[in-house]
MARLOSE-167311 format. One record per residue (C-alpha): x, y, z. Coordinates in steps of 0.2 Angstrom, whole numbers, plus 5000, padded with zeros to 4 digits. Example, Ala and Ser with C-alpha at 12.3 -4.5 7.8 and 13.67 -1.06 7.14 Angstrom:
2
506249785039506849955036
This chain:
320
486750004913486950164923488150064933489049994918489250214913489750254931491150134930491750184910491550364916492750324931493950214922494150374909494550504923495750374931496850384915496650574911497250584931498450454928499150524911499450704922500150624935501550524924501750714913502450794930503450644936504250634919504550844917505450844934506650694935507150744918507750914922508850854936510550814925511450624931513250614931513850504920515450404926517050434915517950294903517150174891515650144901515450324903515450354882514450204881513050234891512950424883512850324865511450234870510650364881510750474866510050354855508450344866508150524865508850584880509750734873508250784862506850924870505750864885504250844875505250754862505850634875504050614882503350574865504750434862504450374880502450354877502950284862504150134868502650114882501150114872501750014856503249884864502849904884504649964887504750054901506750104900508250054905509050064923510850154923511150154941510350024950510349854938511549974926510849894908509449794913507649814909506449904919505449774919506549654927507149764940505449794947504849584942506349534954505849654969503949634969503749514978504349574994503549684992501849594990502249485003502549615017500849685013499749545012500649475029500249655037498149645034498249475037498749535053498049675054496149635051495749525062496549575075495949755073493849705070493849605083494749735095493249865089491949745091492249705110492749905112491049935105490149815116490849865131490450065127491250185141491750045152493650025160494049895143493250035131494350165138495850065141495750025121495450185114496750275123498050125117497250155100497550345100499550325108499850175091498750305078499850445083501650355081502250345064502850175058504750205058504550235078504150045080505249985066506850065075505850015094505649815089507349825078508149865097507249755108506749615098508149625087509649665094509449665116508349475114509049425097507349345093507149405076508449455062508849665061508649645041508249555027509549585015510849475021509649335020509149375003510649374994511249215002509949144991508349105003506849054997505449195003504349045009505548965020505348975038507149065041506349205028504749215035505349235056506349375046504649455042504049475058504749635064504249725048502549665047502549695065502949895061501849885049500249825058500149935073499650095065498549965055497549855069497350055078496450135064495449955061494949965078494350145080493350135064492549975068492150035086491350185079490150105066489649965075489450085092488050185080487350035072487049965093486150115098485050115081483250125080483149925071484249875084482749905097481549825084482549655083482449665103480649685106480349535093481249425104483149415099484449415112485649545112487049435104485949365091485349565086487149615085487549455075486149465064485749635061487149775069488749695063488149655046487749845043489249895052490449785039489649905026490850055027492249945037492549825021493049965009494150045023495049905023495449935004496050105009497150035023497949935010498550085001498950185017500150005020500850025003501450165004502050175024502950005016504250125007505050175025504950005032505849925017507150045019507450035038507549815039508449845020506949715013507249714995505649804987504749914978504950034989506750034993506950024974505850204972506750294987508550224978507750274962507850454968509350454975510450414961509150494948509050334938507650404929506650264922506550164938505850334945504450344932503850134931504050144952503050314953501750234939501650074950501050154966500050284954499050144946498750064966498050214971497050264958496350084956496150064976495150234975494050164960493949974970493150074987491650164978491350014968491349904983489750024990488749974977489049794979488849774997487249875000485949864986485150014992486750104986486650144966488250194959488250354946486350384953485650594954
């Protein structure tokens, strides 16, 4: 029951920050004025953006754009991007790109990463620990775009292993399961997953090096366990504890690194679509695209502390 409350009370906050968060997006792409192009079109598209409020008072506009959301689930129109086409199906047609680059990155990204802090761990302050940590400080410390731009040149364009973009291959029609679109995902998953496997490894190094030189760790020695059966048994499966719900985090850190990316290989995502969003002040795009990472955010924060609770017993969410 208390947990049931801890959860409820959470989910509350997460809407009161949510509904904030929309209130400011809204207020400050609706100040900035679009240009409207001349003709027809141009009186066309001021009838209907007239008739959905847009020349009545900002908290007018807000109240009819709730409205739409909360009573029809219509989250606008695009006038720039998909000029007359549903939110909705702007974003439908691009999510999964996006999904895909993501998923792919962690796929990569987690084993690779443990299994680099595991042997860092058990090979403490030798020449493998050292060798890994400083590799893991030089990738943690580059931002994604450096490797996007550094594989792009090498792999892309001096070996010609791997395509530069994406968007050519896309609009000729491509299925995003096919082995020509997948090889086109290597580099930026590639990008995407340094940063990734480095802070993977540096956080599993780090709990599972504390959980080796714990006090239970001596105990499962002295009753007989070998050293690899004690870290099995007993060190790894209290390190994966914190390291679990890190990996959750990562996933947001990814999502949001993912916006750059999509724009530098011209993958045709959520991302790519928010940055262009921006640029042309095509304002409900901004707003569903801005709610989208929003709600990820908000509901990865919510995911970590709950995962706590369910991977350690002794952990009692909303407890004094």
């Amino acid at each position: 029951m208390q947990t049931l409350k801890y959860i409820i009370k959470r989910l509350a906050l997460m809407m009161v920050v949510f509904l904030i968060i929309m209130t400011i997006c809204f207020t400050l792409i609706r100040l900035l004025e679009p240009e409207v192009s001349p003709g027809v079109a141009g009186q066309l598209e001021l009838q209907l953006r007239e008739a959905r409020g847009y020349n009545e008072p900002i908290l007018v506009q807000y109240g009819i754009y709730l409205k739409n959301i909360f009573t029809e689930w219509d989250w606008g129109t695009s006038w720039e991007i998909d000029y007359g086409q549903s939110v909705g199906s702007v974003i439908s047609s691009r999510l999964l790109p996006t999904v895909l680059l993501n998923i792919f990155s962690l796929i990569v990204s987690i084993p690779i990463g443990i299994g680099l802090g595991i042997f860092a761990a058990l090979k403490k302050n030798k020449w493998q620990d050292n060798f890994i940590s400083t590799v893991v400080m030089i990738f943690i410390s580059v931002p994604s775009y450096v490797y996007a731009f550094l594989l792009q040149y090498w792999l892309g364009f001096k070996l010609g292993l791997f395509p530069i973009v994406l968007s050519s291959l896309y609009d000729a029609g491509n299925s995003w399961f096919s082995s020509t679109m997948l090889n086109s995902m290597v580099l930026p998953v590639m990008a995407l997953s340094f940063g990734t496997i480095a802070s993977l490894t540096r956080f599993t190094r780090a709990e599972l090096t504390e959980s080796l030189t714990s006090e239970y760790m001596l105990l499962a020695r002295t009753k007989g366990l070998t050293k690899g059966q004690a870290t099995l048994r007993h060190a790894l499966k209290n390190a994966m504890v914190p390291i679990l719900p890190a990996i959750i985090s990562l996933f947001i850190n990814i999502m949001s690194g993912a916006m750059i990316i999509e724009q530098i290989f011209a993958v045709n995502g959520i991302g790519q679509l928010y940055l262009k969003s921006i640029g042309l002040l095509d304002y409900d795009v901004f707003m569903a695209t801005s709610m989208f990472y929003t709600i990820i955010s908000l509901g990865g924060t919510i995911i970590v502390d709950l995962s706590y609770g369910f991977l350690d017993p002794r952990i009692r969410m909303g407890a004094k």
